[in-house]
C-alpha positions in Angstrom: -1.3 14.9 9.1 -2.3 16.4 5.5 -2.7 14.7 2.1 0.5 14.3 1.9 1.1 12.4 5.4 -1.7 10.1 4.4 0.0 9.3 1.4 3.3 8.8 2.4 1.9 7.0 5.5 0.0 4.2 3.4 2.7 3.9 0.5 4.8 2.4 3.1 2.0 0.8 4.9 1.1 -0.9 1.7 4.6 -1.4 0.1 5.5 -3.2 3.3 2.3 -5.0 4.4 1.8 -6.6 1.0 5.2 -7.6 0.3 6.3 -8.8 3.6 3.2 -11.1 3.5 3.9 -12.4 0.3 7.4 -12.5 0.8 7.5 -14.8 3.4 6.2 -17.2 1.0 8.4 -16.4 -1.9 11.6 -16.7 0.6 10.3 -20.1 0.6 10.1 -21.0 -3.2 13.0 -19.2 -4.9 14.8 -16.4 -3.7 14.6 -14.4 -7.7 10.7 -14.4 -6.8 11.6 -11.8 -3.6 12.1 -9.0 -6.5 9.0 -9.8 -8.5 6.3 -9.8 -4.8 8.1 -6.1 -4.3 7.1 -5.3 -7.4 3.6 -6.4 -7.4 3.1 -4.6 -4.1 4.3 -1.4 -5.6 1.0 -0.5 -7.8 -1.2 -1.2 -4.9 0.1 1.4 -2.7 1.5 4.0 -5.8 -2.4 4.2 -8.1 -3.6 5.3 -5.0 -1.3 8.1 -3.7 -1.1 9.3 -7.2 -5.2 8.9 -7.5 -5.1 6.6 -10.3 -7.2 4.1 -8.7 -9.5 5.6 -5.3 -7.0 7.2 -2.8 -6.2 7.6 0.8 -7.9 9.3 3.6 -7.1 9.9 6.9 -9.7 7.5 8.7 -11.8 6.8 12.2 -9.8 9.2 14.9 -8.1 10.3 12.0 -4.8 8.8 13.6 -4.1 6.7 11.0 -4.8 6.9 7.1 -6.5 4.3 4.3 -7.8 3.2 1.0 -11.3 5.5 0.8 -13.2 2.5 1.1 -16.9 4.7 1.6 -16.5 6.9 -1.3 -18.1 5.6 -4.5 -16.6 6.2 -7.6 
């Protein structure tokens, strides 16, 4: 899978988890807000790919990747 598997696997992971979830509730208020919850989500799953804030690492079986949630920094 690679670094660059792992990333790509939890931009899109974390684009689409985030914003779906929060969407659901923004479909609800006003349609305009549908923009702004996509572009919340977007830092969340970017800072880490890029390494800004912590990263991603494959994880358990190493099947699937995450935030490096046992690395202290």
């Amino acid at each position: 899978m690679g670094t660059l598997g792992c990333d790509l696997f939890e931009i899109l992971g974390a684009i689409s988890g985030m914003g779906n979830a929060v969407n659901n509730v923004a479909i609800q208020i006003h349609c305009i807000f549908v923009l702004l919850v996509w572009l919340w989500a977007t830092p969340f799953s970017l800072k880490p790919a890029l390494e800004i804030w912590n990263r991603f690492i494959p994880e358990g079986y190493l099947a699937t990747c995450s935030f490096d949630y046992l690395t202290d920094s």
